[in-house]
C-alpha positions in Angstrom: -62.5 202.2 180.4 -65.2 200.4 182.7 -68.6 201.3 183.3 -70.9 200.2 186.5 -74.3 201.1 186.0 -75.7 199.3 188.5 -79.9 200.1 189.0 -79.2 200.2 192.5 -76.7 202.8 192.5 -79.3 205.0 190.0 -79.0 208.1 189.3 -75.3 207.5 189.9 -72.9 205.3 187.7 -69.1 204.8 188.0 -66.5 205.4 185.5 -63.3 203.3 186.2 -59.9 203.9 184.1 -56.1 203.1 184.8 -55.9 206.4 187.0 -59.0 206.9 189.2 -63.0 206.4 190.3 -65.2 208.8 188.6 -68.7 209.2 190.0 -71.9 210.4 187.3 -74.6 211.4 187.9 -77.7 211.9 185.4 -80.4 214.4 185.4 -83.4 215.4 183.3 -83.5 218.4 181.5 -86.5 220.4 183.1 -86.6 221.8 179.4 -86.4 218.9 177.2 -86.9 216.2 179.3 -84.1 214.4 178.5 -81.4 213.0 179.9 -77.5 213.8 180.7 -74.4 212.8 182.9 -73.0 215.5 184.8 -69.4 214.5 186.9 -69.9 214.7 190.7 -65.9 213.7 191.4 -63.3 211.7 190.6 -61.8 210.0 193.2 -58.5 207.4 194.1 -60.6 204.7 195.3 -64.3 203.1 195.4 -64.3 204.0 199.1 -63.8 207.9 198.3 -66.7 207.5 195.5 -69.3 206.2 197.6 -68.4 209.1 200.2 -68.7 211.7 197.1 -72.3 209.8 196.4 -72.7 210.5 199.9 -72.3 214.2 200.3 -73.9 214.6 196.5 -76.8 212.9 198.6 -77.1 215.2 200.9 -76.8 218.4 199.4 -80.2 218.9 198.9 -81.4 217.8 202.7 -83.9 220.0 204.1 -82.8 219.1 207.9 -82.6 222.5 209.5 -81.1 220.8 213.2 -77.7 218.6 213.3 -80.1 215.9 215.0 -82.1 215.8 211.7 -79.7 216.0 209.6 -77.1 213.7 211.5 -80.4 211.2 210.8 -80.6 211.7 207.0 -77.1 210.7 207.0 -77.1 207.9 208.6 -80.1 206.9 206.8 -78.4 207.9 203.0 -75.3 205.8 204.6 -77.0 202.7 206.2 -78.7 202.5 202.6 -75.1 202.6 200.7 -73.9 199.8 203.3 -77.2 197.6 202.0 -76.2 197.9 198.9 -72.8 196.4 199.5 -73.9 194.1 201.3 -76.5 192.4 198.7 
Protein backbone atom coordinates (compact mmCIF):
# COMPACT_ATOMS: atom_id res chain seq x y z
CA UNK A 1 0.00 0.00 0.00
CA UNK A 2 1.22 3.59 -1.15
CA UNK A 3 0.72 6.72 0.49
CA UNK A 4 0.78 10.42 -1.29
CA UNK A 5 0.73 13.05 1.15
CA UNK A 6 1.58 15.64 -0.78
CA UNK A 7 1.41 19.42 1.23
CA UNK A 8 -0.22 20.62 -1.74
CA UNK A 9 -2.99 18.29 -1.84
CA UNK A 10 -3.48 19.09 2.28
CA UNK A 11 -6.02 18.18 4.01
CA UNK A 12 -6.42 15.38 1.49
CA UNK A 13 -3.96 12.42 0.97
CA UNK A 14 -4.22 9.32 -1.36
CA UNK A 15 -4.25 5.81 -0.51
CA UNK A 16 -3.20 3.56 -3.50
CA UNK A 17 -3.40 -0.44 -3.38
CA UNK A 18 -3.58 -3.29 -6.11
CA UNK A 19 -7.48 -2.56 -6.45
CA UNK A 20 -8.31 1.25 -6.34
CA UNK A 21 -7.67 5.20 -5.41
CA UNK A 22 -8.72 6.06 -1.98
CA UNK A 23 -9.04 9.79 -1.16
CA UNK A 24 -8.49 10.96 2.98
CA UNK A 25 -9.24 13.55 4.36
CA UNK A 26 -8.06 14.83 8.00
CA UNK A 27 -9.97 16.93 10.34
CA UNK A 28 -9.41 18.34 13.90
CA UNK A 29 -11.40 17.30 16.57
CA UNK A 30 -13.37 20.57 17.73
CA UNK A 31 -13.03 18.57 21.19
CA UNK A 32 -9.60 17.49 21.50
CA UNK A 33 -7.95 19.17 18.92
CA UNK A 34 -6.49 16.50 17.43
CA UNK A 35 -6.24 15.10 14.37
CA UNK A 36 -7.92 12.14 12.20
CA UNK A 37 -8.48 10.65 8.64
CA UNK A 38 -11.93 10.26 7.66
CA UNK A 39 -12.42 8.35 3.85
CA UNK A 40 -14.05 10.73 1.30
CA UNK A 41 -14.14 7.77 -1.60
CA UNK A 42 -12.52 5.26 -3.18
CA UNK A 43 -12.31 5.43 -6.66
CA UNK A 44 -10.87 3.24 -10.04
CA UNK A 45 -8.56 5.85 -11.08
CA UNK A 46 -6.51 9.22 -10.03
CA UNK A 47 -8.82 11.04 -12.46
CA UNK A 48 -12.08 9.94 -10.41
CA UNK A 49 -10.13 11.03 -7.03
CA UNK A 50 -9.37 14.39 -7.87
CA UNK A 51 -13.15 14.77 -9.07
CA UNK A 52 -14.18 13.26 -5.40
CA UNK A 53 -11.56 16.06 -3.90
CA UNK A 54 -13.61 18.11 -6.03
CA UNK A 55 -17.13 17.75 -5.00
CA UNK A 56 -15.64 17.14 -1.17
CA UNK A 57 -14.48 20.79 -2.04
CA UNK A 58 -17.47 22.09 -2.57
CA UNK A 59 -19.75 20.82 -0.23
CA UNK A 60 -19.45 23.45 2.08
CA UNK A 61 -19.78 26.52 -0.69
CA UNK A 62 -21.88 29.14 0.44
CA UNK A 63 -22.85 30.31 -3.36
CA UNK A 64 -26.59 30.71 -3.20
CA UNK A 65 -26.74 31.42 -7.46
CA UNK A 66 -25.47 28.81 -10.16
CA UNK A 67 -23.27 31.89 -11.47
CA UNK A 68 -21.49 31.91 -8.04
CA UNK A 69 -21.26 28.74 -7.59
CA UNK A 70 -20.41 27.74 -11.23
CA UNK A 71 -17.31 30.34 -10.18
CA UNK A 72 -16.15 28.54 -7.00
CA UNK A 73 -15.83 25.56 -9.15
CA UNK A 74 -13.98 26.63 -11.52
CA UNK A 75 -11.84 28.27 -9.15
CA UNK A 76 -11.54 24.86 -6.70
CA UNK A 77 -10.83 23.10 -10.33
CA UNK A 78 -8.35 25.66 -12.05
CA UNK A 79 -6.45 25.26 -8.64
CA UNK A 80 -6.42 21.19 -8.92
CA UNK A 81 -5.10 21.72 -12.66
CA UNK A 82 -2.04 23.97 -10.99
CA UNK A 83 -1.25 21.53 -8.98
CA UNK A 84 -0.78 19.06 -11.82
CA UNK A 85 0.79 21.14 -13.58
CA UNK A 86 3.80 22.04 -11.07
Amino acid sequence: MKHIKDPNLHPYFIQIDEHNYSLYKTVISGDSGKGYDIAIGHCSNMGSVLKCMIRDTMKDTQATTIKEYLEEYNQVTNNINKLLNL
